[in-house]
N, C-alpha and C positions, 0 to 999 in steps of 0.2 A: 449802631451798625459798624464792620469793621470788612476792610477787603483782606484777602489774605491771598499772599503768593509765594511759592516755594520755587528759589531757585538756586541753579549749582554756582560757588562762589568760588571754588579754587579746587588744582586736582595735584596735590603734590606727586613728583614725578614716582612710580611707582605703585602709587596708593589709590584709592578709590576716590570720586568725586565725593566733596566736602559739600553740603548744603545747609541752605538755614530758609526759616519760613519766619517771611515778614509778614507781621499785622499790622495794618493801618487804618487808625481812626477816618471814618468816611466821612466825616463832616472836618477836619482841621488839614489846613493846604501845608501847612510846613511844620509837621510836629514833629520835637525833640524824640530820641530815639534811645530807647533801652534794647540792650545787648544781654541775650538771656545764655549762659551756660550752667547744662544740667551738673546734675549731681551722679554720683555710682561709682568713686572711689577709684577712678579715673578706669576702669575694667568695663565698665558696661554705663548705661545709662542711654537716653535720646534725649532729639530735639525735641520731641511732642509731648513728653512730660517735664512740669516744670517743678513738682514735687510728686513723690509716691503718695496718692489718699487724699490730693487734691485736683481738683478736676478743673478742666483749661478754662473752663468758663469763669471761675473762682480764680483763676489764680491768672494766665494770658490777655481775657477778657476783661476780667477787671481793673487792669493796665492800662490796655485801649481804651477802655468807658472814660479811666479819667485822663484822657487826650494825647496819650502817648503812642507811638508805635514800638512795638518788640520785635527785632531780631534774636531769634532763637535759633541758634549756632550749634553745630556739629563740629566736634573735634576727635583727632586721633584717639581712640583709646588705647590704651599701655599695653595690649596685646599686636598691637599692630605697630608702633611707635612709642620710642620712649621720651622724655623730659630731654630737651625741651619743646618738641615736635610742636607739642600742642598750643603754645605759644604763637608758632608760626600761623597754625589755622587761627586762632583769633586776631590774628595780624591780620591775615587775609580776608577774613570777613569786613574788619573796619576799613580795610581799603575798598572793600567791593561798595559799603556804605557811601564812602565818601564820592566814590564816581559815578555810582546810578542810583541814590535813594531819592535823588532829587527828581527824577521821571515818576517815584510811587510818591510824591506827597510826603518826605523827609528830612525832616530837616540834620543833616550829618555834623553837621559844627556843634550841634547841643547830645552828647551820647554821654551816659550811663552806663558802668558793665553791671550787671547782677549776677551772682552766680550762687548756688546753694554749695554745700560741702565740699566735694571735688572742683566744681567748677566756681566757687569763691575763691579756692588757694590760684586758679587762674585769673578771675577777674583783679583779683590783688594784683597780683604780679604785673598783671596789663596795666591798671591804673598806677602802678608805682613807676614803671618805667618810659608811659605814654605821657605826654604833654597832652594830646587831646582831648581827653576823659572830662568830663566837667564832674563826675563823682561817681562811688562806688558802694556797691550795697552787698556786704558780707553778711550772709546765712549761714551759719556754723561750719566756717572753713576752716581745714585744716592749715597752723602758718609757718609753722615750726618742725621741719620734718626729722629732723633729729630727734627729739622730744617725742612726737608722733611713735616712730621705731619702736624707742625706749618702752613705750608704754604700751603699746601691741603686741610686742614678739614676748614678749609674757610666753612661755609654755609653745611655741608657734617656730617654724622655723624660718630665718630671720630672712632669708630669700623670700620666702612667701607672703611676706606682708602687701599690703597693695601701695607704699608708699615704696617697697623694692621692687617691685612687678614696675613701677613708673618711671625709677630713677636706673631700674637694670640691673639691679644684683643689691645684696644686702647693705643699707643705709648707713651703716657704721663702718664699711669699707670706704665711703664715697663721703664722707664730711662736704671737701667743696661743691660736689654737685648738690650734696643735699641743701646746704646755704642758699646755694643758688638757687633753689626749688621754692626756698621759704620767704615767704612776705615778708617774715620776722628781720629779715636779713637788708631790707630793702628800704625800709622805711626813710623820711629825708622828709624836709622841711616845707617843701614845695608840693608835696602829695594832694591828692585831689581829697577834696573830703570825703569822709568812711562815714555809712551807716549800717553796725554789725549789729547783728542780733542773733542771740543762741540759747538753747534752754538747761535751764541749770541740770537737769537728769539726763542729758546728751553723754549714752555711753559708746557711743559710736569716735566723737569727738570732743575729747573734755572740753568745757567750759573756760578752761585755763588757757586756750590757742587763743581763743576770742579776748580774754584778758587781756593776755600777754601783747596782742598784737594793738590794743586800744591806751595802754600804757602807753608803749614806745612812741606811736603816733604823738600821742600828748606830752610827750616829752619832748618831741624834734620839734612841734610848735604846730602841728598840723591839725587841719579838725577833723573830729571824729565825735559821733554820737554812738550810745551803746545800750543796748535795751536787752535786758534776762527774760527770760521768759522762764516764771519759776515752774518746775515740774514738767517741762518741754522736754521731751525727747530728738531724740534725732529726727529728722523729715517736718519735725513739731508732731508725730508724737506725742500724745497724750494731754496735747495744747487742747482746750474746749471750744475756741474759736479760733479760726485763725485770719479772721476777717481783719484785728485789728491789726496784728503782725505787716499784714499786707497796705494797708492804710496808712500806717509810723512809713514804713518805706518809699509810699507814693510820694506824700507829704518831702520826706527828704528829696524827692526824685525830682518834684514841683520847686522846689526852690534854689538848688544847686543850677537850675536850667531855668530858671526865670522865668516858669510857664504860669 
């Protein structure tokens, strides 16, 4: 059994109320707390899907069953605000955590960001520059947005990519913001431990971001685990199960939080 409450967490001046819907395991008085941001290429996406072709019971649900609560967080999309906006709303959700999760039965000092494609190159980002984060769980996020660019504007015009739609105009005009965009860039010693996982037929998102960014990690001394999923596509895509996917990540989730 799980309770679930949706409510508005922040309203940047301007913009529309920000919300996130928490789950809360109904039997555990202070459980450690996963931070869910979607995926959609920072252009579209919701809090109520946590993959396209997997259903919340499979994928939110089965979170909660093994004792955790999820925050599943709304942020700016790149049609409304661009890099670093979105930054900001997950700032403000961990602050709304930290000040009233403790009235739903939360524990805020044990958090987790997860995020799938778009919203992993955020939860990166959050966990590489937050102290708080006890660890982070990368689903085939973009880390490198330079590289990203390169590799999309293929035939495409280089405004339109959705990593220009985020950062504001064409990627290769904007080097430091795009640095700035990228996890790749971010990386340091002290980082929270990474558990990325990506399927090696991800044409949405090479396989190579996820590499590249589990390298670096293991180079500056930090921990990181990294699991392919061979013949995965994007969303996992053409994964046959993805029970186990979800499992490797708990496990990781279970032990960075000492639940």
């Amino acid at each position: 059994m799980l309770t679930l409450f949706e409510v508005d967490v922040a309203q940047p001046p301007g913009y529309r109320p920000l919300s996130l819907d928490l789950r809360v395991p109904a039997e555990c008085a202070a459980a450690p707390v996963v931070v869910f941001l979607h995926g959609g290429g920072w252009l579209r996406g919701s809090r109520k899907v946590f993959t396209p072709g997997i259903t919340p019971e499979a994928s939110f649900d089965r979170i909660v069953a093994a004792g955790f609560a999820v925050a599943s967080c709304e942020y700016r999309l790149s049609g409304e605000a661009t890099f670093p906006a979105q930054l900001d709303d997950v700032d403000a959700a961990i602050a709304w955590l930290h000040e009233k999760a403790a009235v739903h039965g939360v524990d805020a000092s044990r958090i987790v960001l997860w995020g799938v494609s778009a919203g992993a190159t955020l939860a990166a980002l959050t966990g590489l520059r937050r102290t708080d984060v006890c660890g982070v769980v990368d689903w085939f996020g973009p880390t490198d947005m330079l590289a990203m660019a390169a590799a999309q504007a293929m035939g495409e015009d280089a405004g339109a990519t959705r990593e220009a739609q985020w950062l504001g105009g064409p990627v290769a005009g904007r080097p430091d913001h795009a640095r700035a965009a990228s996890p790749l860039s971010h990386v340091h010693a002290d980082a929270p431990p990474f558990h990325i996982a990506h399927g090696t037929a991800d044409k949405h998102v090479p396989i190579s971001q996820s590499e590249a960014l589990t390298e670096a990690l293991r180079a500056a001394g930090a921990e990181v685990e990294f699991h392919t999923e061979v013949g995965g596509q994007h969303f996992w895509q053409g994964a046959d199960d993805t029970g186990p996917l979800f499992d490797r990540a708990i496990d990781f989730i279970r032990r960075v939080t000492a639940l």
